[in-house]
Rosetta silent file (secondary structure, phi, psi, omega in degrees, C-alpha in Angstrom):
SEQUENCE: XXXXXXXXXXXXXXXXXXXXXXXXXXXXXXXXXXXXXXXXXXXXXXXXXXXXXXXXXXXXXXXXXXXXXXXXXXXXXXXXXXXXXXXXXXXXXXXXXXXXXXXXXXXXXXXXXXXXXXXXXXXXXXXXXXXXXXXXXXXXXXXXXXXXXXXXXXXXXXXXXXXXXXXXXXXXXXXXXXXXXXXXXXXXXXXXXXXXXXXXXXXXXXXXXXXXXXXXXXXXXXXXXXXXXXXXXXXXXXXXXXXXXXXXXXXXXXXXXXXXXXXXXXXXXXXXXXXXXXXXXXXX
SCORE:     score description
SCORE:     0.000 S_00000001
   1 L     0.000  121.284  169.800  100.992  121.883   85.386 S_00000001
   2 L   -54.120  -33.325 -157.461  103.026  124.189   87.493 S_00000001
   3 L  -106.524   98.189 -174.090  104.102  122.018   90.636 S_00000001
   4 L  -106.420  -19.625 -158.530  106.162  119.755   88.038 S_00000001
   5 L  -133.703  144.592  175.787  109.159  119.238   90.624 S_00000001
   6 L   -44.680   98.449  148.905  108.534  118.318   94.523 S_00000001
   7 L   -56.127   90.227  179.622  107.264  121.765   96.775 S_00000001
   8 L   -79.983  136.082 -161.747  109.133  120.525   99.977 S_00000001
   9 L   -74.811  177.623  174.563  106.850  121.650  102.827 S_00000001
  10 L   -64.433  117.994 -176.858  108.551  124.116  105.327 S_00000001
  11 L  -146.701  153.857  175.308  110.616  121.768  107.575 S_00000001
  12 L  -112.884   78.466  175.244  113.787  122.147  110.313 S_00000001
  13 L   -91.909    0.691  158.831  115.899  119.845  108.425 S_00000001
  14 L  -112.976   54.374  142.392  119.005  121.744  110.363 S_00000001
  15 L   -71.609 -170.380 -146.696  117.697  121.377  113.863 S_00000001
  16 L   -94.159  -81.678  175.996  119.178  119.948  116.760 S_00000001
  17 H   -28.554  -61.227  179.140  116.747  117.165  116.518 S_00000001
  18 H   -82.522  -22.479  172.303  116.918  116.060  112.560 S_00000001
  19 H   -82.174  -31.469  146.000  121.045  116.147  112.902 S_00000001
  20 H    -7.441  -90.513 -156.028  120.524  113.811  115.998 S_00000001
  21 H   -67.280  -53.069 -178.650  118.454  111.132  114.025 S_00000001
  22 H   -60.090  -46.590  162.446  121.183  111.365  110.840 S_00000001
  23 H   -52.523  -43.475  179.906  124.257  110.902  113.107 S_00000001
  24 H   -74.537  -13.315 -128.087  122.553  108.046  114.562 S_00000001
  25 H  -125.924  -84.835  146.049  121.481  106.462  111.397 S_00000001
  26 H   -13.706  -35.196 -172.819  124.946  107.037  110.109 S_00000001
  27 L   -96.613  -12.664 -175.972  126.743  105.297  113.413 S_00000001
  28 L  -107.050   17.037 -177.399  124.512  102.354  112.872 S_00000001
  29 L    42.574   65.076 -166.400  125.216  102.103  109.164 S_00000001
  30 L  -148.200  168.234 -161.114  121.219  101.919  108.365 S_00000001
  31 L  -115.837  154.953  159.556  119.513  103.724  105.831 S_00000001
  32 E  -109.169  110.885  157.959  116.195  105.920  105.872 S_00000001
  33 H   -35.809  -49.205  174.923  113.444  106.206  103.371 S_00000001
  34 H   -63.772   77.135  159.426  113.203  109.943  104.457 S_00000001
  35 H  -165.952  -76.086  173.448  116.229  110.374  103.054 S_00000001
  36 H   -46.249  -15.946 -150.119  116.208  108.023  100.369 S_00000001
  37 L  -140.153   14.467  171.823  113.172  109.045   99.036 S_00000001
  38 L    40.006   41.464 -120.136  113.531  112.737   99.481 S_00000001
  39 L  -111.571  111.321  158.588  110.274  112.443  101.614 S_00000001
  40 L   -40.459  -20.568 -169.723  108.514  115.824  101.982 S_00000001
  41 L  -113.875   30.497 -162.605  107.862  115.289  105.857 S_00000001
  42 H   -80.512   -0.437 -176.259  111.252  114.270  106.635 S_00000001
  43 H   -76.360  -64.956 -158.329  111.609  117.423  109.157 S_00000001
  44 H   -35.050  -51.851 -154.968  108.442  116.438  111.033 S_00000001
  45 H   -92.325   -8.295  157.802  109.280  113.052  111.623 S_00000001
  46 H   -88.668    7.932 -165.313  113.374  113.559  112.411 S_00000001
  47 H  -102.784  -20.646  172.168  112.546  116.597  114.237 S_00000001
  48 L  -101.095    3.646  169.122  110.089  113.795  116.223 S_00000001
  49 L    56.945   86.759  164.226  113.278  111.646  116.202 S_00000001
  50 L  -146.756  139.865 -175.749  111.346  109.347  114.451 S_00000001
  51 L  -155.326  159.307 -168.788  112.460  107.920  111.214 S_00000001
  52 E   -99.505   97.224 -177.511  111.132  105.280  108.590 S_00000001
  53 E   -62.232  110.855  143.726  114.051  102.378  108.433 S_00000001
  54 L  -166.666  140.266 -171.097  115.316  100.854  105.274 S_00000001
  55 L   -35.788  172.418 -151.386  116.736   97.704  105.244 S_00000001
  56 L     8.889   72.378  177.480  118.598   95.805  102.747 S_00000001
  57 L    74.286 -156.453 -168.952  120.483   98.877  101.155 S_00000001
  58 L  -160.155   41.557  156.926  118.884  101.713   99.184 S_00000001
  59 L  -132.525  134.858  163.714  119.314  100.218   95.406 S_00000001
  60 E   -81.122  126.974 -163.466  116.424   99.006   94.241 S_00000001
  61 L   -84.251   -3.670  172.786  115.873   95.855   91.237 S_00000001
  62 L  -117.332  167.870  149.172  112.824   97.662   89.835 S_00000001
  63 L  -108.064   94.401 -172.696  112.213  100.924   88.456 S_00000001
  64 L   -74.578 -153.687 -176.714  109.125  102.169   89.127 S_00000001
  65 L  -160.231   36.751 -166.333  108.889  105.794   87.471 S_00000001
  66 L  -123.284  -45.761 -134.891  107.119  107.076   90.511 S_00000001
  67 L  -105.701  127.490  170.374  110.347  106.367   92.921 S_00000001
  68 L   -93.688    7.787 -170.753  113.752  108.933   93.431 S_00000001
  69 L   -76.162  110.536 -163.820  115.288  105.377   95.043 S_00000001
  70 L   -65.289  160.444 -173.960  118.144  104.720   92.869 S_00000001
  71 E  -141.812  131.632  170.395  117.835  101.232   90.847 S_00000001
  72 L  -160.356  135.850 -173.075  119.907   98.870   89.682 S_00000001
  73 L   -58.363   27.648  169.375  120.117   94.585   88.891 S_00000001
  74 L  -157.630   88.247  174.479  123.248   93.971   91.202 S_00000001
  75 L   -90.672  178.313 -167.837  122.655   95.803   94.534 S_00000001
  76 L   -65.411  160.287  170.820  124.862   95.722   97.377 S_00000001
  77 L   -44.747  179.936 -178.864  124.849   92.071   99.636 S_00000001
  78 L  -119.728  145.098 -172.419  122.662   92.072  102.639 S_00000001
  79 L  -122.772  102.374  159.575  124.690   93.293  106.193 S_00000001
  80 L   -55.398  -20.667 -176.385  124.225   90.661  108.613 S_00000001
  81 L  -102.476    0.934  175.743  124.590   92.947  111.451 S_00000001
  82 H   -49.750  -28.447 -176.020  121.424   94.985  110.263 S_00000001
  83 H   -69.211  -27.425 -165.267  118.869   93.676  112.258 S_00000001
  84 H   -86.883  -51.224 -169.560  120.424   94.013  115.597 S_00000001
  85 H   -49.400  -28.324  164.218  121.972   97.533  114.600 S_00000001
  86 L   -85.324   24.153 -167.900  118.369   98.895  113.836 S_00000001
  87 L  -106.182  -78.614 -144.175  117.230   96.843  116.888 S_00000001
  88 H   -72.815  -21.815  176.994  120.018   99.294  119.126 S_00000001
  89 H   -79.721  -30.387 -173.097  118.483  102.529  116.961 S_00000001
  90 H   -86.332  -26.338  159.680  115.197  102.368  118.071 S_00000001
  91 H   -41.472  -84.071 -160.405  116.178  101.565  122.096 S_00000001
  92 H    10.889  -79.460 -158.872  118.150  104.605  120.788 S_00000001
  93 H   -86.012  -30.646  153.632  115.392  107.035  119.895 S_00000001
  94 L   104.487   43.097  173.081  113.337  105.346  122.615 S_00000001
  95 L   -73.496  132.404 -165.463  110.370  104.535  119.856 S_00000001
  96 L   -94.909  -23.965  161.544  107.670  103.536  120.732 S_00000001
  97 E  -156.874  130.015  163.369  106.259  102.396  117.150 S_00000001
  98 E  -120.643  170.193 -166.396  108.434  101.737  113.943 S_00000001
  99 E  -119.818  132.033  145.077  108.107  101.541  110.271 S_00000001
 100 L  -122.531   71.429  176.956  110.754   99.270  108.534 S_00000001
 101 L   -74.727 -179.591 -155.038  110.441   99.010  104.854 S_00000001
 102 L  -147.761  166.932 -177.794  112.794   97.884  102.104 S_00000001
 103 L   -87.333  172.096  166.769  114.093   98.437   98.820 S_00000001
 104 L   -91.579   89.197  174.218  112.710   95.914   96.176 S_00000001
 105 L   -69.589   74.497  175.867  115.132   92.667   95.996 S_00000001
 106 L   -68.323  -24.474 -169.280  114.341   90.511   93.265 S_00000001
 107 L   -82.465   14.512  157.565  117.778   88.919   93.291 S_00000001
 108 L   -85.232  132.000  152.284  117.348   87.330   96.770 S_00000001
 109 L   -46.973  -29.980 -152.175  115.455   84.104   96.743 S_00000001
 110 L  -120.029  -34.870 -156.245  113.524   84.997   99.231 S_00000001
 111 L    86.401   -4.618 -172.917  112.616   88.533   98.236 S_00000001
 112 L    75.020   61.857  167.911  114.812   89.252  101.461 S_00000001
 113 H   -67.001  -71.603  162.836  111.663   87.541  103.768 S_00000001
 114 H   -19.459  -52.532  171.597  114.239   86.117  106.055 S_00000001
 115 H   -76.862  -54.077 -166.985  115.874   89.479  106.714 S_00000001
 116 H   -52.170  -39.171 -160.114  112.498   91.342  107.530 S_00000001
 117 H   -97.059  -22.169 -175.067  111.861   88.583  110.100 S_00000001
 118 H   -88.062  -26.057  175.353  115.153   88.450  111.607 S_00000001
 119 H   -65.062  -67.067 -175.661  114.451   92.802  111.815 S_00000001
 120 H   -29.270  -64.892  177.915  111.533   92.056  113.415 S_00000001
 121 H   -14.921  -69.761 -162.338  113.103   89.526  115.558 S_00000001
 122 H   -91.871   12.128 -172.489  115.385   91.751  116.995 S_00000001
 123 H   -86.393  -56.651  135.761  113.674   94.894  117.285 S_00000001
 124 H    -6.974  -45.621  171.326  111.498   92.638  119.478 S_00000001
 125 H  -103.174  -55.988 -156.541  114.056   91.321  121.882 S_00000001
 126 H  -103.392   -6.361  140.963  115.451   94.174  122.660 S_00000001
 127 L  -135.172  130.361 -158.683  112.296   96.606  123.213 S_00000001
 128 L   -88.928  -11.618 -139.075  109.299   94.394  123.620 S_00000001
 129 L  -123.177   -9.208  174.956  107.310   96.765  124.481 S_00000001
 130 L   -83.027  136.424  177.367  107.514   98.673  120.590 S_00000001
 131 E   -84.522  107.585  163.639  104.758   98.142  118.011 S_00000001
 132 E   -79.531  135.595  166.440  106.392   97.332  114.451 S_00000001
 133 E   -98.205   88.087 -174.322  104.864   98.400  111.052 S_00000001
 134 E  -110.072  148.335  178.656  106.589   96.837  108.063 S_00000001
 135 E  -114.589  105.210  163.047  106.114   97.483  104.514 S_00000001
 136 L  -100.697  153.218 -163.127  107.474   95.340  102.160 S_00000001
 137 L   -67.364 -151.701 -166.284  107.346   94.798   98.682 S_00000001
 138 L   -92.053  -11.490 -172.772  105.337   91.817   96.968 S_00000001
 139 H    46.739   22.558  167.607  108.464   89.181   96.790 S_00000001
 140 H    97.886  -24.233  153.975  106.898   88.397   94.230 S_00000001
 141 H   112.502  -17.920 -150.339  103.729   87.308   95.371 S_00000001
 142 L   -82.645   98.453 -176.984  105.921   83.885   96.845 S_00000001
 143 H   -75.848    9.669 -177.926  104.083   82.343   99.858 S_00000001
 144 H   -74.779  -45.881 -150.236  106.939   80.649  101.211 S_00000001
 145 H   -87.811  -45.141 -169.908  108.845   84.015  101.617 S_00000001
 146 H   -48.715  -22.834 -153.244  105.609   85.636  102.299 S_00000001
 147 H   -86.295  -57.070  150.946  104.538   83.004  105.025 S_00000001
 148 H    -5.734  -67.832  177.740  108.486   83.783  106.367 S_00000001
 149 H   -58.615  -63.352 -166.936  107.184   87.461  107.249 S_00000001
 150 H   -58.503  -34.610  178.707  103.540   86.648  108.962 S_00000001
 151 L   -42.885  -35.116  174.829  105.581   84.097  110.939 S_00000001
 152 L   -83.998   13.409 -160.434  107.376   87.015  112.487 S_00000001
 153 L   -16.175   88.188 -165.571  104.469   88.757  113.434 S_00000001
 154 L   -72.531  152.829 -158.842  104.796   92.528  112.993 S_00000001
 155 L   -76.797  -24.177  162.751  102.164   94.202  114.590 S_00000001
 156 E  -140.293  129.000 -172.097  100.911   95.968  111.265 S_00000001
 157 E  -109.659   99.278  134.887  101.755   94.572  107.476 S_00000001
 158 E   -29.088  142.247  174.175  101.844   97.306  104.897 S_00000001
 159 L  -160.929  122.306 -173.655  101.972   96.723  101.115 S_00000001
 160 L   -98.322  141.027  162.817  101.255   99.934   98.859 S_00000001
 161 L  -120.938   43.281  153.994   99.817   99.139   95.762 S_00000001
 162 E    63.191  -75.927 -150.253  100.674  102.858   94.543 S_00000001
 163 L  -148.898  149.237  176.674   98.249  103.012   91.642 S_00000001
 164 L   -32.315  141.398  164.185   95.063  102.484   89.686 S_00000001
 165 L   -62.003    0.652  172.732   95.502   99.239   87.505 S_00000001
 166 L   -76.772  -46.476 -142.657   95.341  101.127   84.308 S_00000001
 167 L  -104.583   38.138  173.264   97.954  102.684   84.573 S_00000001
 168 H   -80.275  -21.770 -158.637  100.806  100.022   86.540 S_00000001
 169 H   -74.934  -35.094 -158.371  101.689   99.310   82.806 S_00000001
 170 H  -117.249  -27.646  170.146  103.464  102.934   82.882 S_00000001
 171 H   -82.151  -34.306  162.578  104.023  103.452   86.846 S_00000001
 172 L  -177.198   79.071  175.897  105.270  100.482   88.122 S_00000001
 173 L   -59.815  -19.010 -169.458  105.872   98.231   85.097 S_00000001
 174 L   -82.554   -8.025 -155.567  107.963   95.102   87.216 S_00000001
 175 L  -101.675  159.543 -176.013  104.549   95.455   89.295 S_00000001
 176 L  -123.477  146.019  179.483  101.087   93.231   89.329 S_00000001
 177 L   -84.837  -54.417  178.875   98.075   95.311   90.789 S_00000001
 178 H   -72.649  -14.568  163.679   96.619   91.772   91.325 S_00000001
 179 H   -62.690  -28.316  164.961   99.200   90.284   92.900 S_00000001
 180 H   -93.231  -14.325  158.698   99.678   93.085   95.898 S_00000001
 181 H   -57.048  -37.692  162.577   96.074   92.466   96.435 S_00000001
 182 H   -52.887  -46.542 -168.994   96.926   88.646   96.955 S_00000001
 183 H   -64.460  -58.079  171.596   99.662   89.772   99.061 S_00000001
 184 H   -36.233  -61.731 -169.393   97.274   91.526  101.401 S_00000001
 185 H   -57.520  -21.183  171.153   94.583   88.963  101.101 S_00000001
 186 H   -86.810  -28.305 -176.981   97.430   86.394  102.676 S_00000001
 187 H   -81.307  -46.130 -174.283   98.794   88.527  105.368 S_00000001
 188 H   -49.642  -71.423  172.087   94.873   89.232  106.445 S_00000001
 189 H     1.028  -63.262 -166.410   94.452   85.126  106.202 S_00000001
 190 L  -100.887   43.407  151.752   97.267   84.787  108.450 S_00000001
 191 L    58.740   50.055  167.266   95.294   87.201  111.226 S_00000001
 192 L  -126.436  166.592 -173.852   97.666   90.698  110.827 S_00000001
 193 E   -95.604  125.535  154.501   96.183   94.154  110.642 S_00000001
 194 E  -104.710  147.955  175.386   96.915   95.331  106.823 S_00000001
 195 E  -153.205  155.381  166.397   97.401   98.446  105.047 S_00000001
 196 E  -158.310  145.784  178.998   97.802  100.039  102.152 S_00000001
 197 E  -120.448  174.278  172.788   98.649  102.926  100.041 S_00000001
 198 E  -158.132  161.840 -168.847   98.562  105.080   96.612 S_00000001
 199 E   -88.455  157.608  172.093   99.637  108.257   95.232 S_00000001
 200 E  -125.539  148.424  168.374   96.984  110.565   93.324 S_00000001
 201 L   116.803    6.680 -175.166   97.903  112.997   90.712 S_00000001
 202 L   -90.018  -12.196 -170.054   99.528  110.188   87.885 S_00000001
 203 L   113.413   21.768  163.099   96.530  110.434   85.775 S_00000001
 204 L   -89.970  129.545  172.931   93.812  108.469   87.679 S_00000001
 205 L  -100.772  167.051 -148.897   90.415  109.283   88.110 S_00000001
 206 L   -79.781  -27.150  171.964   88.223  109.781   91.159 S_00000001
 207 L   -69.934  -43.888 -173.596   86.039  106.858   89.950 S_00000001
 208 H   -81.327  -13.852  177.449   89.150  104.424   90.137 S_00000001
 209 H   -56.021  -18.417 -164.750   90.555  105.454   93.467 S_00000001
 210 H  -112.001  -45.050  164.819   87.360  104.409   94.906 S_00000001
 211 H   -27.191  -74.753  173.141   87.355  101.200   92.508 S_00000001
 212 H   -34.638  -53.809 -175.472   91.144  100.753   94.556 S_00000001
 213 H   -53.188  -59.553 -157.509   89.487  101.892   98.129 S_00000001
 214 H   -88.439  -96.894 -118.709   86.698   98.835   97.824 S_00000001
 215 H   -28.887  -71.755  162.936   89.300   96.284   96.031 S_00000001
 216 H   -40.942  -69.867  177.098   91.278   96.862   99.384 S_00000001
 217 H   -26.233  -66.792 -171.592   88.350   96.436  101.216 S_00000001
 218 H   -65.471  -36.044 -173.804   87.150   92.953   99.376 S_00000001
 219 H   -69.403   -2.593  177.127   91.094   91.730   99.811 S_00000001
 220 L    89.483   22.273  171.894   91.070   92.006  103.713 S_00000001
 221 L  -111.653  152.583 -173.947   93.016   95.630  104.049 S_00000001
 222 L   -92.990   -6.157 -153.579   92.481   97.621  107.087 S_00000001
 223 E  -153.032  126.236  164.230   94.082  100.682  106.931 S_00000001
 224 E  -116.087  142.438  176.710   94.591  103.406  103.396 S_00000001
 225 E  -124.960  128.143  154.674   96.710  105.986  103.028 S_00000001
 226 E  -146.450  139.037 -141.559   96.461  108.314   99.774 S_00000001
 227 E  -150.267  136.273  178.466   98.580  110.928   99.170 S_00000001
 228 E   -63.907  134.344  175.618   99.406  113.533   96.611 S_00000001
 229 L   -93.289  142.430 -152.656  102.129  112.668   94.196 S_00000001
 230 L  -120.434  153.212 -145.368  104.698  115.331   93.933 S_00000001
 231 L  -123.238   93.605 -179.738  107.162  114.798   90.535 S_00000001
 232 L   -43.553  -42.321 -179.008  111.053  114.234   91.920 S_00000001
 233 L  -153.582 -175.627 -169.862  112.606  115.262   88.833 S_00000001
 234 L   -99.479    5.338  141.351  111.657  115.550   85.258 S_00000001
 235 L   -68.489   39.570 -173.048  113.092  111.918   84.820 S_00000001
 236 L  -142.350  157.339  159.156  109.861  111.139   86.887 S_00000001
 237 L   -62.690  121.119 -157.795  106.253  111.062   85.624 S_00000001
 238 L   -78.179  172.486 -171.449  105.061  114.590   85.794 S_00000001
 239 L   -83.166  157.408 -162.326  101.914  115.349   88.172 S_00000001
 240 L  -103.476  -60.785 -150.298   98.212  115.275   86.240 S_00000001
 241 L  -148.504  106.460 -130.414   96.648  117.100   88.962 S_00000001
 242 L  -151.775  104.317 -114.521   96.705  118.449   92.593 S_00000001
 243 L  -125.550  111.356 -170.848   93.958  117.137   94.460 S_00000001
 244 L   -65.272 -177.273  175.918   92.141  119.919   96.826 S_00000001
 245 H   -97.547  -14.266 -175.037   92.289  118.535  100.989 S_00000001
 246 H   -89.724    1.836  163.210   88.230  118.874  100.258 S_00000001
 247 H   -81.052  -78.313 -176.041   88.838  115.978   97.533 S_00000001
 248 H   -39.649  -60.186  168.780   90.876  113.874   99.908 S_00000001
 249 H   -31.616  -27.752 -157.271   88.192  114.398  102.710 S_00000001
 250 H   -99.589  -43.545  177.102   85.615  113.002  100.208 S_00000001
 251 H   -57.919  -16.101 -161.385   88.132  110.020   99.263 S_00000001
 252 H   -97.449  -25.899  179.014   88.423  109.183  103.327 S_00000001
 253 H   -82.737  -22.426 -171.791   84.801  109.453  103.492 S_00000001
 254 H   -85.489  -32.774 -178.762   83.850  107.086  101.065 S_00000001
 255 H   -56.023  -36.380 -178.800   86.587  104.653  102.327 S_00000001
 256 H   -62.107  -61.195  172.985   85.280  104.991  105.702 S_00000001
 257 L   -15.931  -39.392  165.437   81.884  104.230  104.229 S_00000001
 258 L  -109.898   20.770  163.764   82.592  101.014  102.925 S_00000001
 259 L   112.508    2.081 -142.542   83.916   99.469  106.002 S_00000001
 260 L   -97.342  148.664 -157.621   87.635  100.330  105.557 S_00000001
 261 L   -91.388  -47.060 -163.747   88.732  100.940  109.469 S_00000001
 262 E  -139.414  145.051 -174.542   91.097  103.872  108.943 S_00000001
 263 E  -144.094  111.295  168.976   91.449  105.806  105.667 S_00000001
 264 E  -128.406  117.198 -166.775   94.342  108.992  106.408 S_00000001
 265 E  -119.387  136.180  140.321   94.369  111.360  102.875 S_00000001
 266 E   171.231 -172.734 -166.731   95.803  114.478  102.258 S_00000001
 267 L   -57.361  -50.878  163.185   98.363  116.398  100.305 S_00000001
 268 L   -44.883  -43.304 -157.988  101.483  114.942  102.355 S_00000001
 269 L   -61.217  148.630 -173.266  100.657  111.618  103.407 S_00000001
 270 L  -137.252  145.756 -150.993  102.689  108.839  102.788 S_00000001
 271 L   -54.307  -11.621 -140.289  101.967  105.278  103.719 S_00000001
 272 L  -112.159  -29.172 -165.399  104.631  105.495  106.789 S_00000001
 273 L   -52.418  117.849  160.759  103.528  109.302  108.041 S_00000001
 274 L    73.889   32.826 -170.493  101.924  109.326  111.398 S_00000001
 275 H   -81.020  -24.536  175.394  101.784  105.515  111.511 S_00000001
 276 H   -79.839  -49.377  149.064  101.449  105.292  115.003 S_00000001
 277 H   -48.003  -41.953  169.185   98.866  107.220  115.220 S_00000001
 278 H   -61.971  -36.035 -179.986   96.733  106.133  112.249 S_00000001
 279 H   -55.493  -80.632  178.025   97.242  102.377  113.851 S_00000001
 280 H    -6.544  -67.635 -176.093   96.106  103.785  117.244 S_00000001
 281 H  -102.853   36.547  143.689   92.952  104.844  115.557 S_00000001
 282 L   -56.799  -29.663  171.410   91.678  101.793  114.268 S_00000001
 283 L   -79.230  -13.401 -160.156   91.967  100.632  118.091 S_00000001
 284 L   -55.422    0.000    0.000   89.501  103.356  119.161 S_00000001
C-alpha cells in the first residue's frame, strides 16, 4: 500500500484565521483534537474558527493503535477552571455549535462524567443559545457516570465505535464493541440524538461495515460518520485499503436505507467534521 503515512489534504494552516483559533486555545489553556490528533481537516475547521475541544488533558489511559494521542497510566489531574475557560472560548469564536470530546480516563472514577457535565454546564450559561455535541468515551460502560452525562443534556451524544468487532482485539484492545453499543442504546433511552463513527481501511470488509451500520441502527443511533483511515506513523496500523468516494456513497446509501437518519462518508470525515451541519440535516 502506498498511502502508508497520513496525505494531509491542502489546508491554510498559516492563515490569519488558524493562528487566531491556536492563540486562543493557548490563552485559555485548552487543548484541541485537531491538533492532538493531527486531524487532516484541521485548516478547514480553524480557518472556520471552529475547533473540536478536548477536555481533561491530551494523555490518554488506553492505547488504541489507530490513535497519534499520546498514552499513558498517570495523566495529568483534571483543571478545575476548564469548563468555564472553554465556556469563554466559544463566546470567543462566537460558535454557534461545538464538539467537546475527551481523552480516555480510566483512572477517574467517574470516567471524568462529572467534568463533561460541568463543560456542558457552562458552555450553556454563558451562550444559551449554542448547540453542544459531545463525544465521549465508554467510561466504561458505568451507568452512574453515564447517567451523570444525559443529565446534562448535550444536544447531540457521540460515541465512535471505530471498528468492525473482529478486529477491536487488534485496534482498540482496552475496547468492547458491545459495550459502546450499550452506551448508545442508554443515551437513546434517556431521549438524546446519538451518533456514531468508524474508520475504513484497517482490514474490514464491506459486508461488516454494513453489519456495524444496522447494529447502530438496532442500538438507537441516529447519526454515522465513516471515514477513511489514514496511518499516522509506522508505529500505527498500516492502511488495508483506500476506499473510492463511489464506495462511501454506496455505504451512506445503504445506511440511509435502513432507517439511519444521517449517514456523512467520505475520504476525510471524521466523527466531529461538519457536525453542525450533519446535525442540521437530520432536522430537515
Amino acid at each position: 500500500m502506498s498511502e502508508n503515512i497520513i496525505i494531509k489534504k491542502k489546508t491554510t494552516v498559516l492563515s490569519p484565521q488558524v493562528t487566531d483559533v491556536k492563540r486562543l486555545l493557548r490563552r485559555h489553556r485548552l487543548h484541541s483534537v485537531c491538533e492532538s490528533a493531527h486531524c487532516p481537516n484541521i485548516g478547514d475547521c480553524f480557518g472556520k474558527k471552529t475547533a473540536t475541544f478536548l477536555i481533561m488533558g491530551n494523555i490518554c489511559t488506553r492505547n488504541c493503535r489507530f490513535c497519534d494521542i499520546g498514552n499513558t497510566s498517570r495523566p495529568d489531574p483534571l483543571d478545575p477552571a476548564e469548563p468555564e475557560n472553554l465556556a469563554r472560548a466559544v463566546a470567543e469564536l462566537g460558535l454557534r455549535y461545538v464538539v467537546i470530546t475527551s481523552v480516555t480516563r480510566d483512572d477517574l472514577p467517574d470516567g471524568g462524567a462529572e467534568h463533561f457535565a460541568k463543560t456542558i454546564a457552562a458552555v450553556s450559561a454563558v451562550s444559551p443559545a449554542t448547540l453542544v455535541e459531545v463525544l465521549t468515551p465508554d467510561m466504561r460502560g458505568n451507568p452512574d457516570a453515564l447517567g451523570v452525562v444525559a443529565d446534562a443534556r448535550p444536544d447531540v451524544f457521540n460515541h465512535n465505535v471505530e471498528t468492525v468487532p473482529r478486529l477491536y482485539g487488534e485496534v482498540r484492545p482496552q475496547a468492547d464493541y458491545r459495550r459502546s453499543l450499550r452506551v448508545l442504546s442508554f443515551m437513546k433511552e434517556r431521549g438524546l440524538t446519538t451518533k456514531s463513527g468508524l474508520m475504513v481501511g484497517l482490514g474490514e470488509t464491506d459486508d461488516e461495515i454494513r453489519e456495524v451500520l444496522h447494529d447502530l441502527k438496532v442500538y438507537g443511533c441516529d447519526i454515522a460518520t465513516i471515514g477513511q483511515y489514514f496511518r499516522p506513523s509506522h508505529a500505527h496500523l498500516p492502511v488495508t485499503r483506500d476506499l473510492t468516494e463511489e464506495e462511501f456513497a454506496a455505504l451512506r446509501a445503504y445506511g440511509l436505507s435502513i432507517g439511519l437518519r444521517e449517514v456523512y462518508a467520505g475520504r476525510f470525515v471524521r466523527s466531529s467534521f461538519n457536525a453542525a451541519e450533519v446535525f442540521a440535516a437530520t432536522t430537515r
